[in-house]
Every structure is written in C-alpha cells, then in structure tokens.
C-alpha positions as CSV (number, residue, x, y, z in Angstrom):
1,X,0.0,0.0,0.0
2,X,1.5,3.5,-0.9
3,X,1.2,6.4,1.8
4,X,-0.1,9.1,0.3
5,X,0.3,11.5,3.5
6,X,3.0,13.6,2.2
7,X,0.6,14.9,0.1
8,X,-1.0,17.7,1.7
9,X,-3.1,20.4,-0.3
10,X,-0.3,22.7,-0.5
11,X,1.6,20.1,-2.6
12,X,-0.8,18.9,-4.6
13,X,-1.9,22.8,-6.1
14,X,2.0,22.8,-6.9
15,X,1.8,19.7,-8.6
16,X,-1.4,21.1,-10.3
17,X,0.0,24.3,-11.0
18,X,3.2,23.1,-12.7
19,X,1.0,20.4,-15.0
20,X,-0.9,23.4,-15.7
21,X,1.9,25.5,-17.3
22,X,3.0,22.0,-18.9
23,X,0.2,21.9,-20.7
24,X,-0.4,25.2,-21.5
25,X,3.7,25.5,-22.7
26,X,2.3,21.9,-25.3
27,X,-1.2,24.2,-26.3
28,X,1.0,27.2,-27.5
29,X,4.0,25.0,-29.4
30,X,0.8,23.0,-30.8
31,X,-0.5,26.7,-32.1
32,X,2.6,27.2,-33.6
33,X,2.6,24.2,-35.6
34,X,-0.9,24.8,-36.7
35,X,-0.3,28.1,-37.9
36,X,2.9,26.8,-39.5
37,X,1.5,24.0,-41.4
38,X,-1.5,25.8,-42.5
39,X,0.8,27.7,-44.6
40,X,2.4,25.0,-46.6
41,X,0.4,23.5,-49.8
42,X,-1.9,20.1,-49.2
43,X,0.1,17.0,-49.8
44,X,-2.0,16.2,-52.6
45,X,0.3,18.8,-54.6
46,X,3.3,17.6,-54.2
47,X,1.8,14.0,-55.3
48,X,0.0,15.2,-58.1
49,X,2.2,17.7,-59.7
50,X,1.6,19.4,-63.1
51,X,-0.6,18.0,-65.9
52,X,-1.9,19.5,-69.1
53,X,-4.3,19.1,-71.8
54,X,-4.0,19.3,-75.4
55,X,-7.1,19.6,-77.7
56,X,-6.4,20.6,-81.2
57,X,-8.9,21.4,-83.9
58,X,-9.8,19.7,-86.5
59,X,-8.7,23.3,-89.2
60,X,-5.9,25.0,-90.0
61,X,-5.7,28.4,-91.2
62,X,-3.1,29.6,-94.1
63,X,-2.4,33.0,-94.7
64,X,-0.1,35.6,-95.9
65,X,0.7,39.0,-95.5
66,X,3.4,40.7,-97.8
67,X,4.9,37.3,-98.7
68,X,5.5,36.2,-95.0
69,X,3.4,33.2,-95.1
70,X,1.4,32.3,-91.8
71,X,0.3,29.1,-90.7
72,X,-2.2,28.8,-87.8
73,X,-3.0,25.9,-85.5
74,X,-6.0,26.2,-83.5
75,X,-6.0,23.9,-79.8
76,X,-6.6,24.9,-76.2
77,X,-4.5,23.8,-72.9
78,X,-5.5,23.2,-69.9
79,X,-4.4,22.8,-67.0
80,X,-6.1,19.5,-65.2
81,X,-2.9,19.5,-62.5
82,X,-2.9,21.4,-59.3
83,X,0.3,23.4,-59.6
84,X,0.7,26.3,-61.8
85,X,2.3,25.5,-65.3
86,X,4.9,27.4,-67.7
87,X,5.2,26.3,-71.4
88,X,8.1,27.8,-73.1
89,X,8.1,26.3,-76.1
90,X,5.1,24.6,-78.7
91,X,6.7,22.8,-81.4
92,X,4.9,21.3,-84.7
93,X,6.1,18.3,-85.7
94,X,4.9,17.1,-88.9
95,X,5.9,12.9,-89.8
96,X,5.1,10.4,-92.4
97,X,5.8,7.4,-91.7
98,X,7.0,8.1,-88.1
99,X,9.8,10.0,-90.0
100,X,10.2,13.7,-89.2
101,X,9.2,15.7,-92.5
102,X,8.5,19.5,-91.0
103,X,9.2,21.1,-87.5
104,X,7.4,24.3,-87.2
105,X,8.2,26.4,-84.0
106,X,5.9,28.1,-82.5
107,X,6.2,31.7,-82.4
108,X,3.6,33.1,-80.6
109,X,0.1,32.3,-79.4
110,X,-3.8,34.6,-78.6
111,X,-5.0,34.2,-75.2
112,X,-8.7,34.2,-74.4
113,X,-8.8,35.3,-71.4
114,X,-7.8,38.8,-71.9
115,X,-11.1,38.6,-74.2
116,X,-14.1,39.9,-72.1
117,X,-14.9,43.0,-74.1
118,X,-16.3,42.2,-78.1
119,X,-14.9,45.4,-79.2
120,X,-11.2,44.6,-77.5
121,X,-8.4,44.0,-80.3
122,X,-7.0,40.8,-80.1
123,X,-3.4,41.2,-78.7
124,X,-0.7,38.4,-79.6
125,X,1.7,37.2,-76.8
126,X,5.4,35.2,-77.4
127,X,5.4,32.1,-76.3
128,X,7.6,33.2,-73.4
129,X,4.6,34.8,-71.8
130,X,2.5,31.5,-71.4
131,X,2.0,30.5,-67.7
C-alpha cells in the first residue's frame, strides 16, 4: 500500500500548477505548428504535380501578308494539375511514316482570357509569356 500522506493540499496545487503551465507551454507549441503548417500547400500537390491538356482542332488556317506566309494551328491547354504550369516552347512536328518531314516552332500564341470585351483588339503574346 503506498502512503499518500505527504501529500498535503499545499503540494498537490503545486503539482497542479506546474501540469498546468506543462500543458499550457504543449497548447502554444501545438499553435505554432498549426499556424505553420497551415501555410504549406496540401500534400495532394506535391503527389500530383503538373498535368496538361491538349485539344487541337480539326482546321488549320493559311495565310499571308506581304509574302510572309502564316500558318495557324487552333488547340486549347488546360491545365487538369494542381500546380501552376509554364510552357516555353510549342513545337509542330509534322511525320510520315514516323519519319520527321516539318518542324514548325511556334512563335507566338492569342490568349482568351484577356477577351471579355467584343470590341477589344485581339493582342498576340510570345510564347515566353505563357503560364
């Protein structure tokens, strides 16, 4: 049997006190933490990572202006990934016969979103620009 005598009331609102400040001290650092990892990204993120999209249409447009000829490729991209994307470079690559005939580089691309007036001029961006 254990004598609990020595406890007497004096001692036992120190013992009280000091699991007090314990677990007050393991509240704030728990805080802190909180705080702290409320400001990193979910870990579905860093998992996932960055995926696009590629739909093309089904027409081409040819054109020229002053003997510069022009060659446009309609297709959207999205972006189906959770982090944020940069695309630096489109290349065309036209094959026959899974042998490379034609590269065309891409040299610059219109944006849609910048569309929300009708009577806005449509503005061309490098492909530099894309993000």
């Amino acid at each position: 049997m254990i004598d609990w005598s020595f406890l007497n009331s004096q001692a036992c609102s120190t013992i009280v006190a000091a699991l007090g400040v314990i677990v007050a001290t393991f509240g704030v650092i728990i805080a802190y933490l909180a705080v702290a990892l409320s400001q990193i990204p979910p870990l579905r993120v860093f998992i996932k990572g960055a995926k696009i999209r590629i739909v093309a249409a089904n027409k081409i447009k040819l054109s020229h202006f002053l003997g510069s000829v022009n060659l446009i490729f309609f297709f959207n991209i999205y972006n189906i990934g959770v982090r944020n994307i940069s695309i630096s470079m489109i290349d065309c690559m036209i094959t026959k016969d899974n042998i490379l005939f034609l590269n065309l580089p891409a040299q610059g691309y219109y944006s849609r979103q910048h569309l929300s007036q009708s009577n806005q001029i449509i503005q061309e961006y490098s492909i530099g620009l894309i993000q």
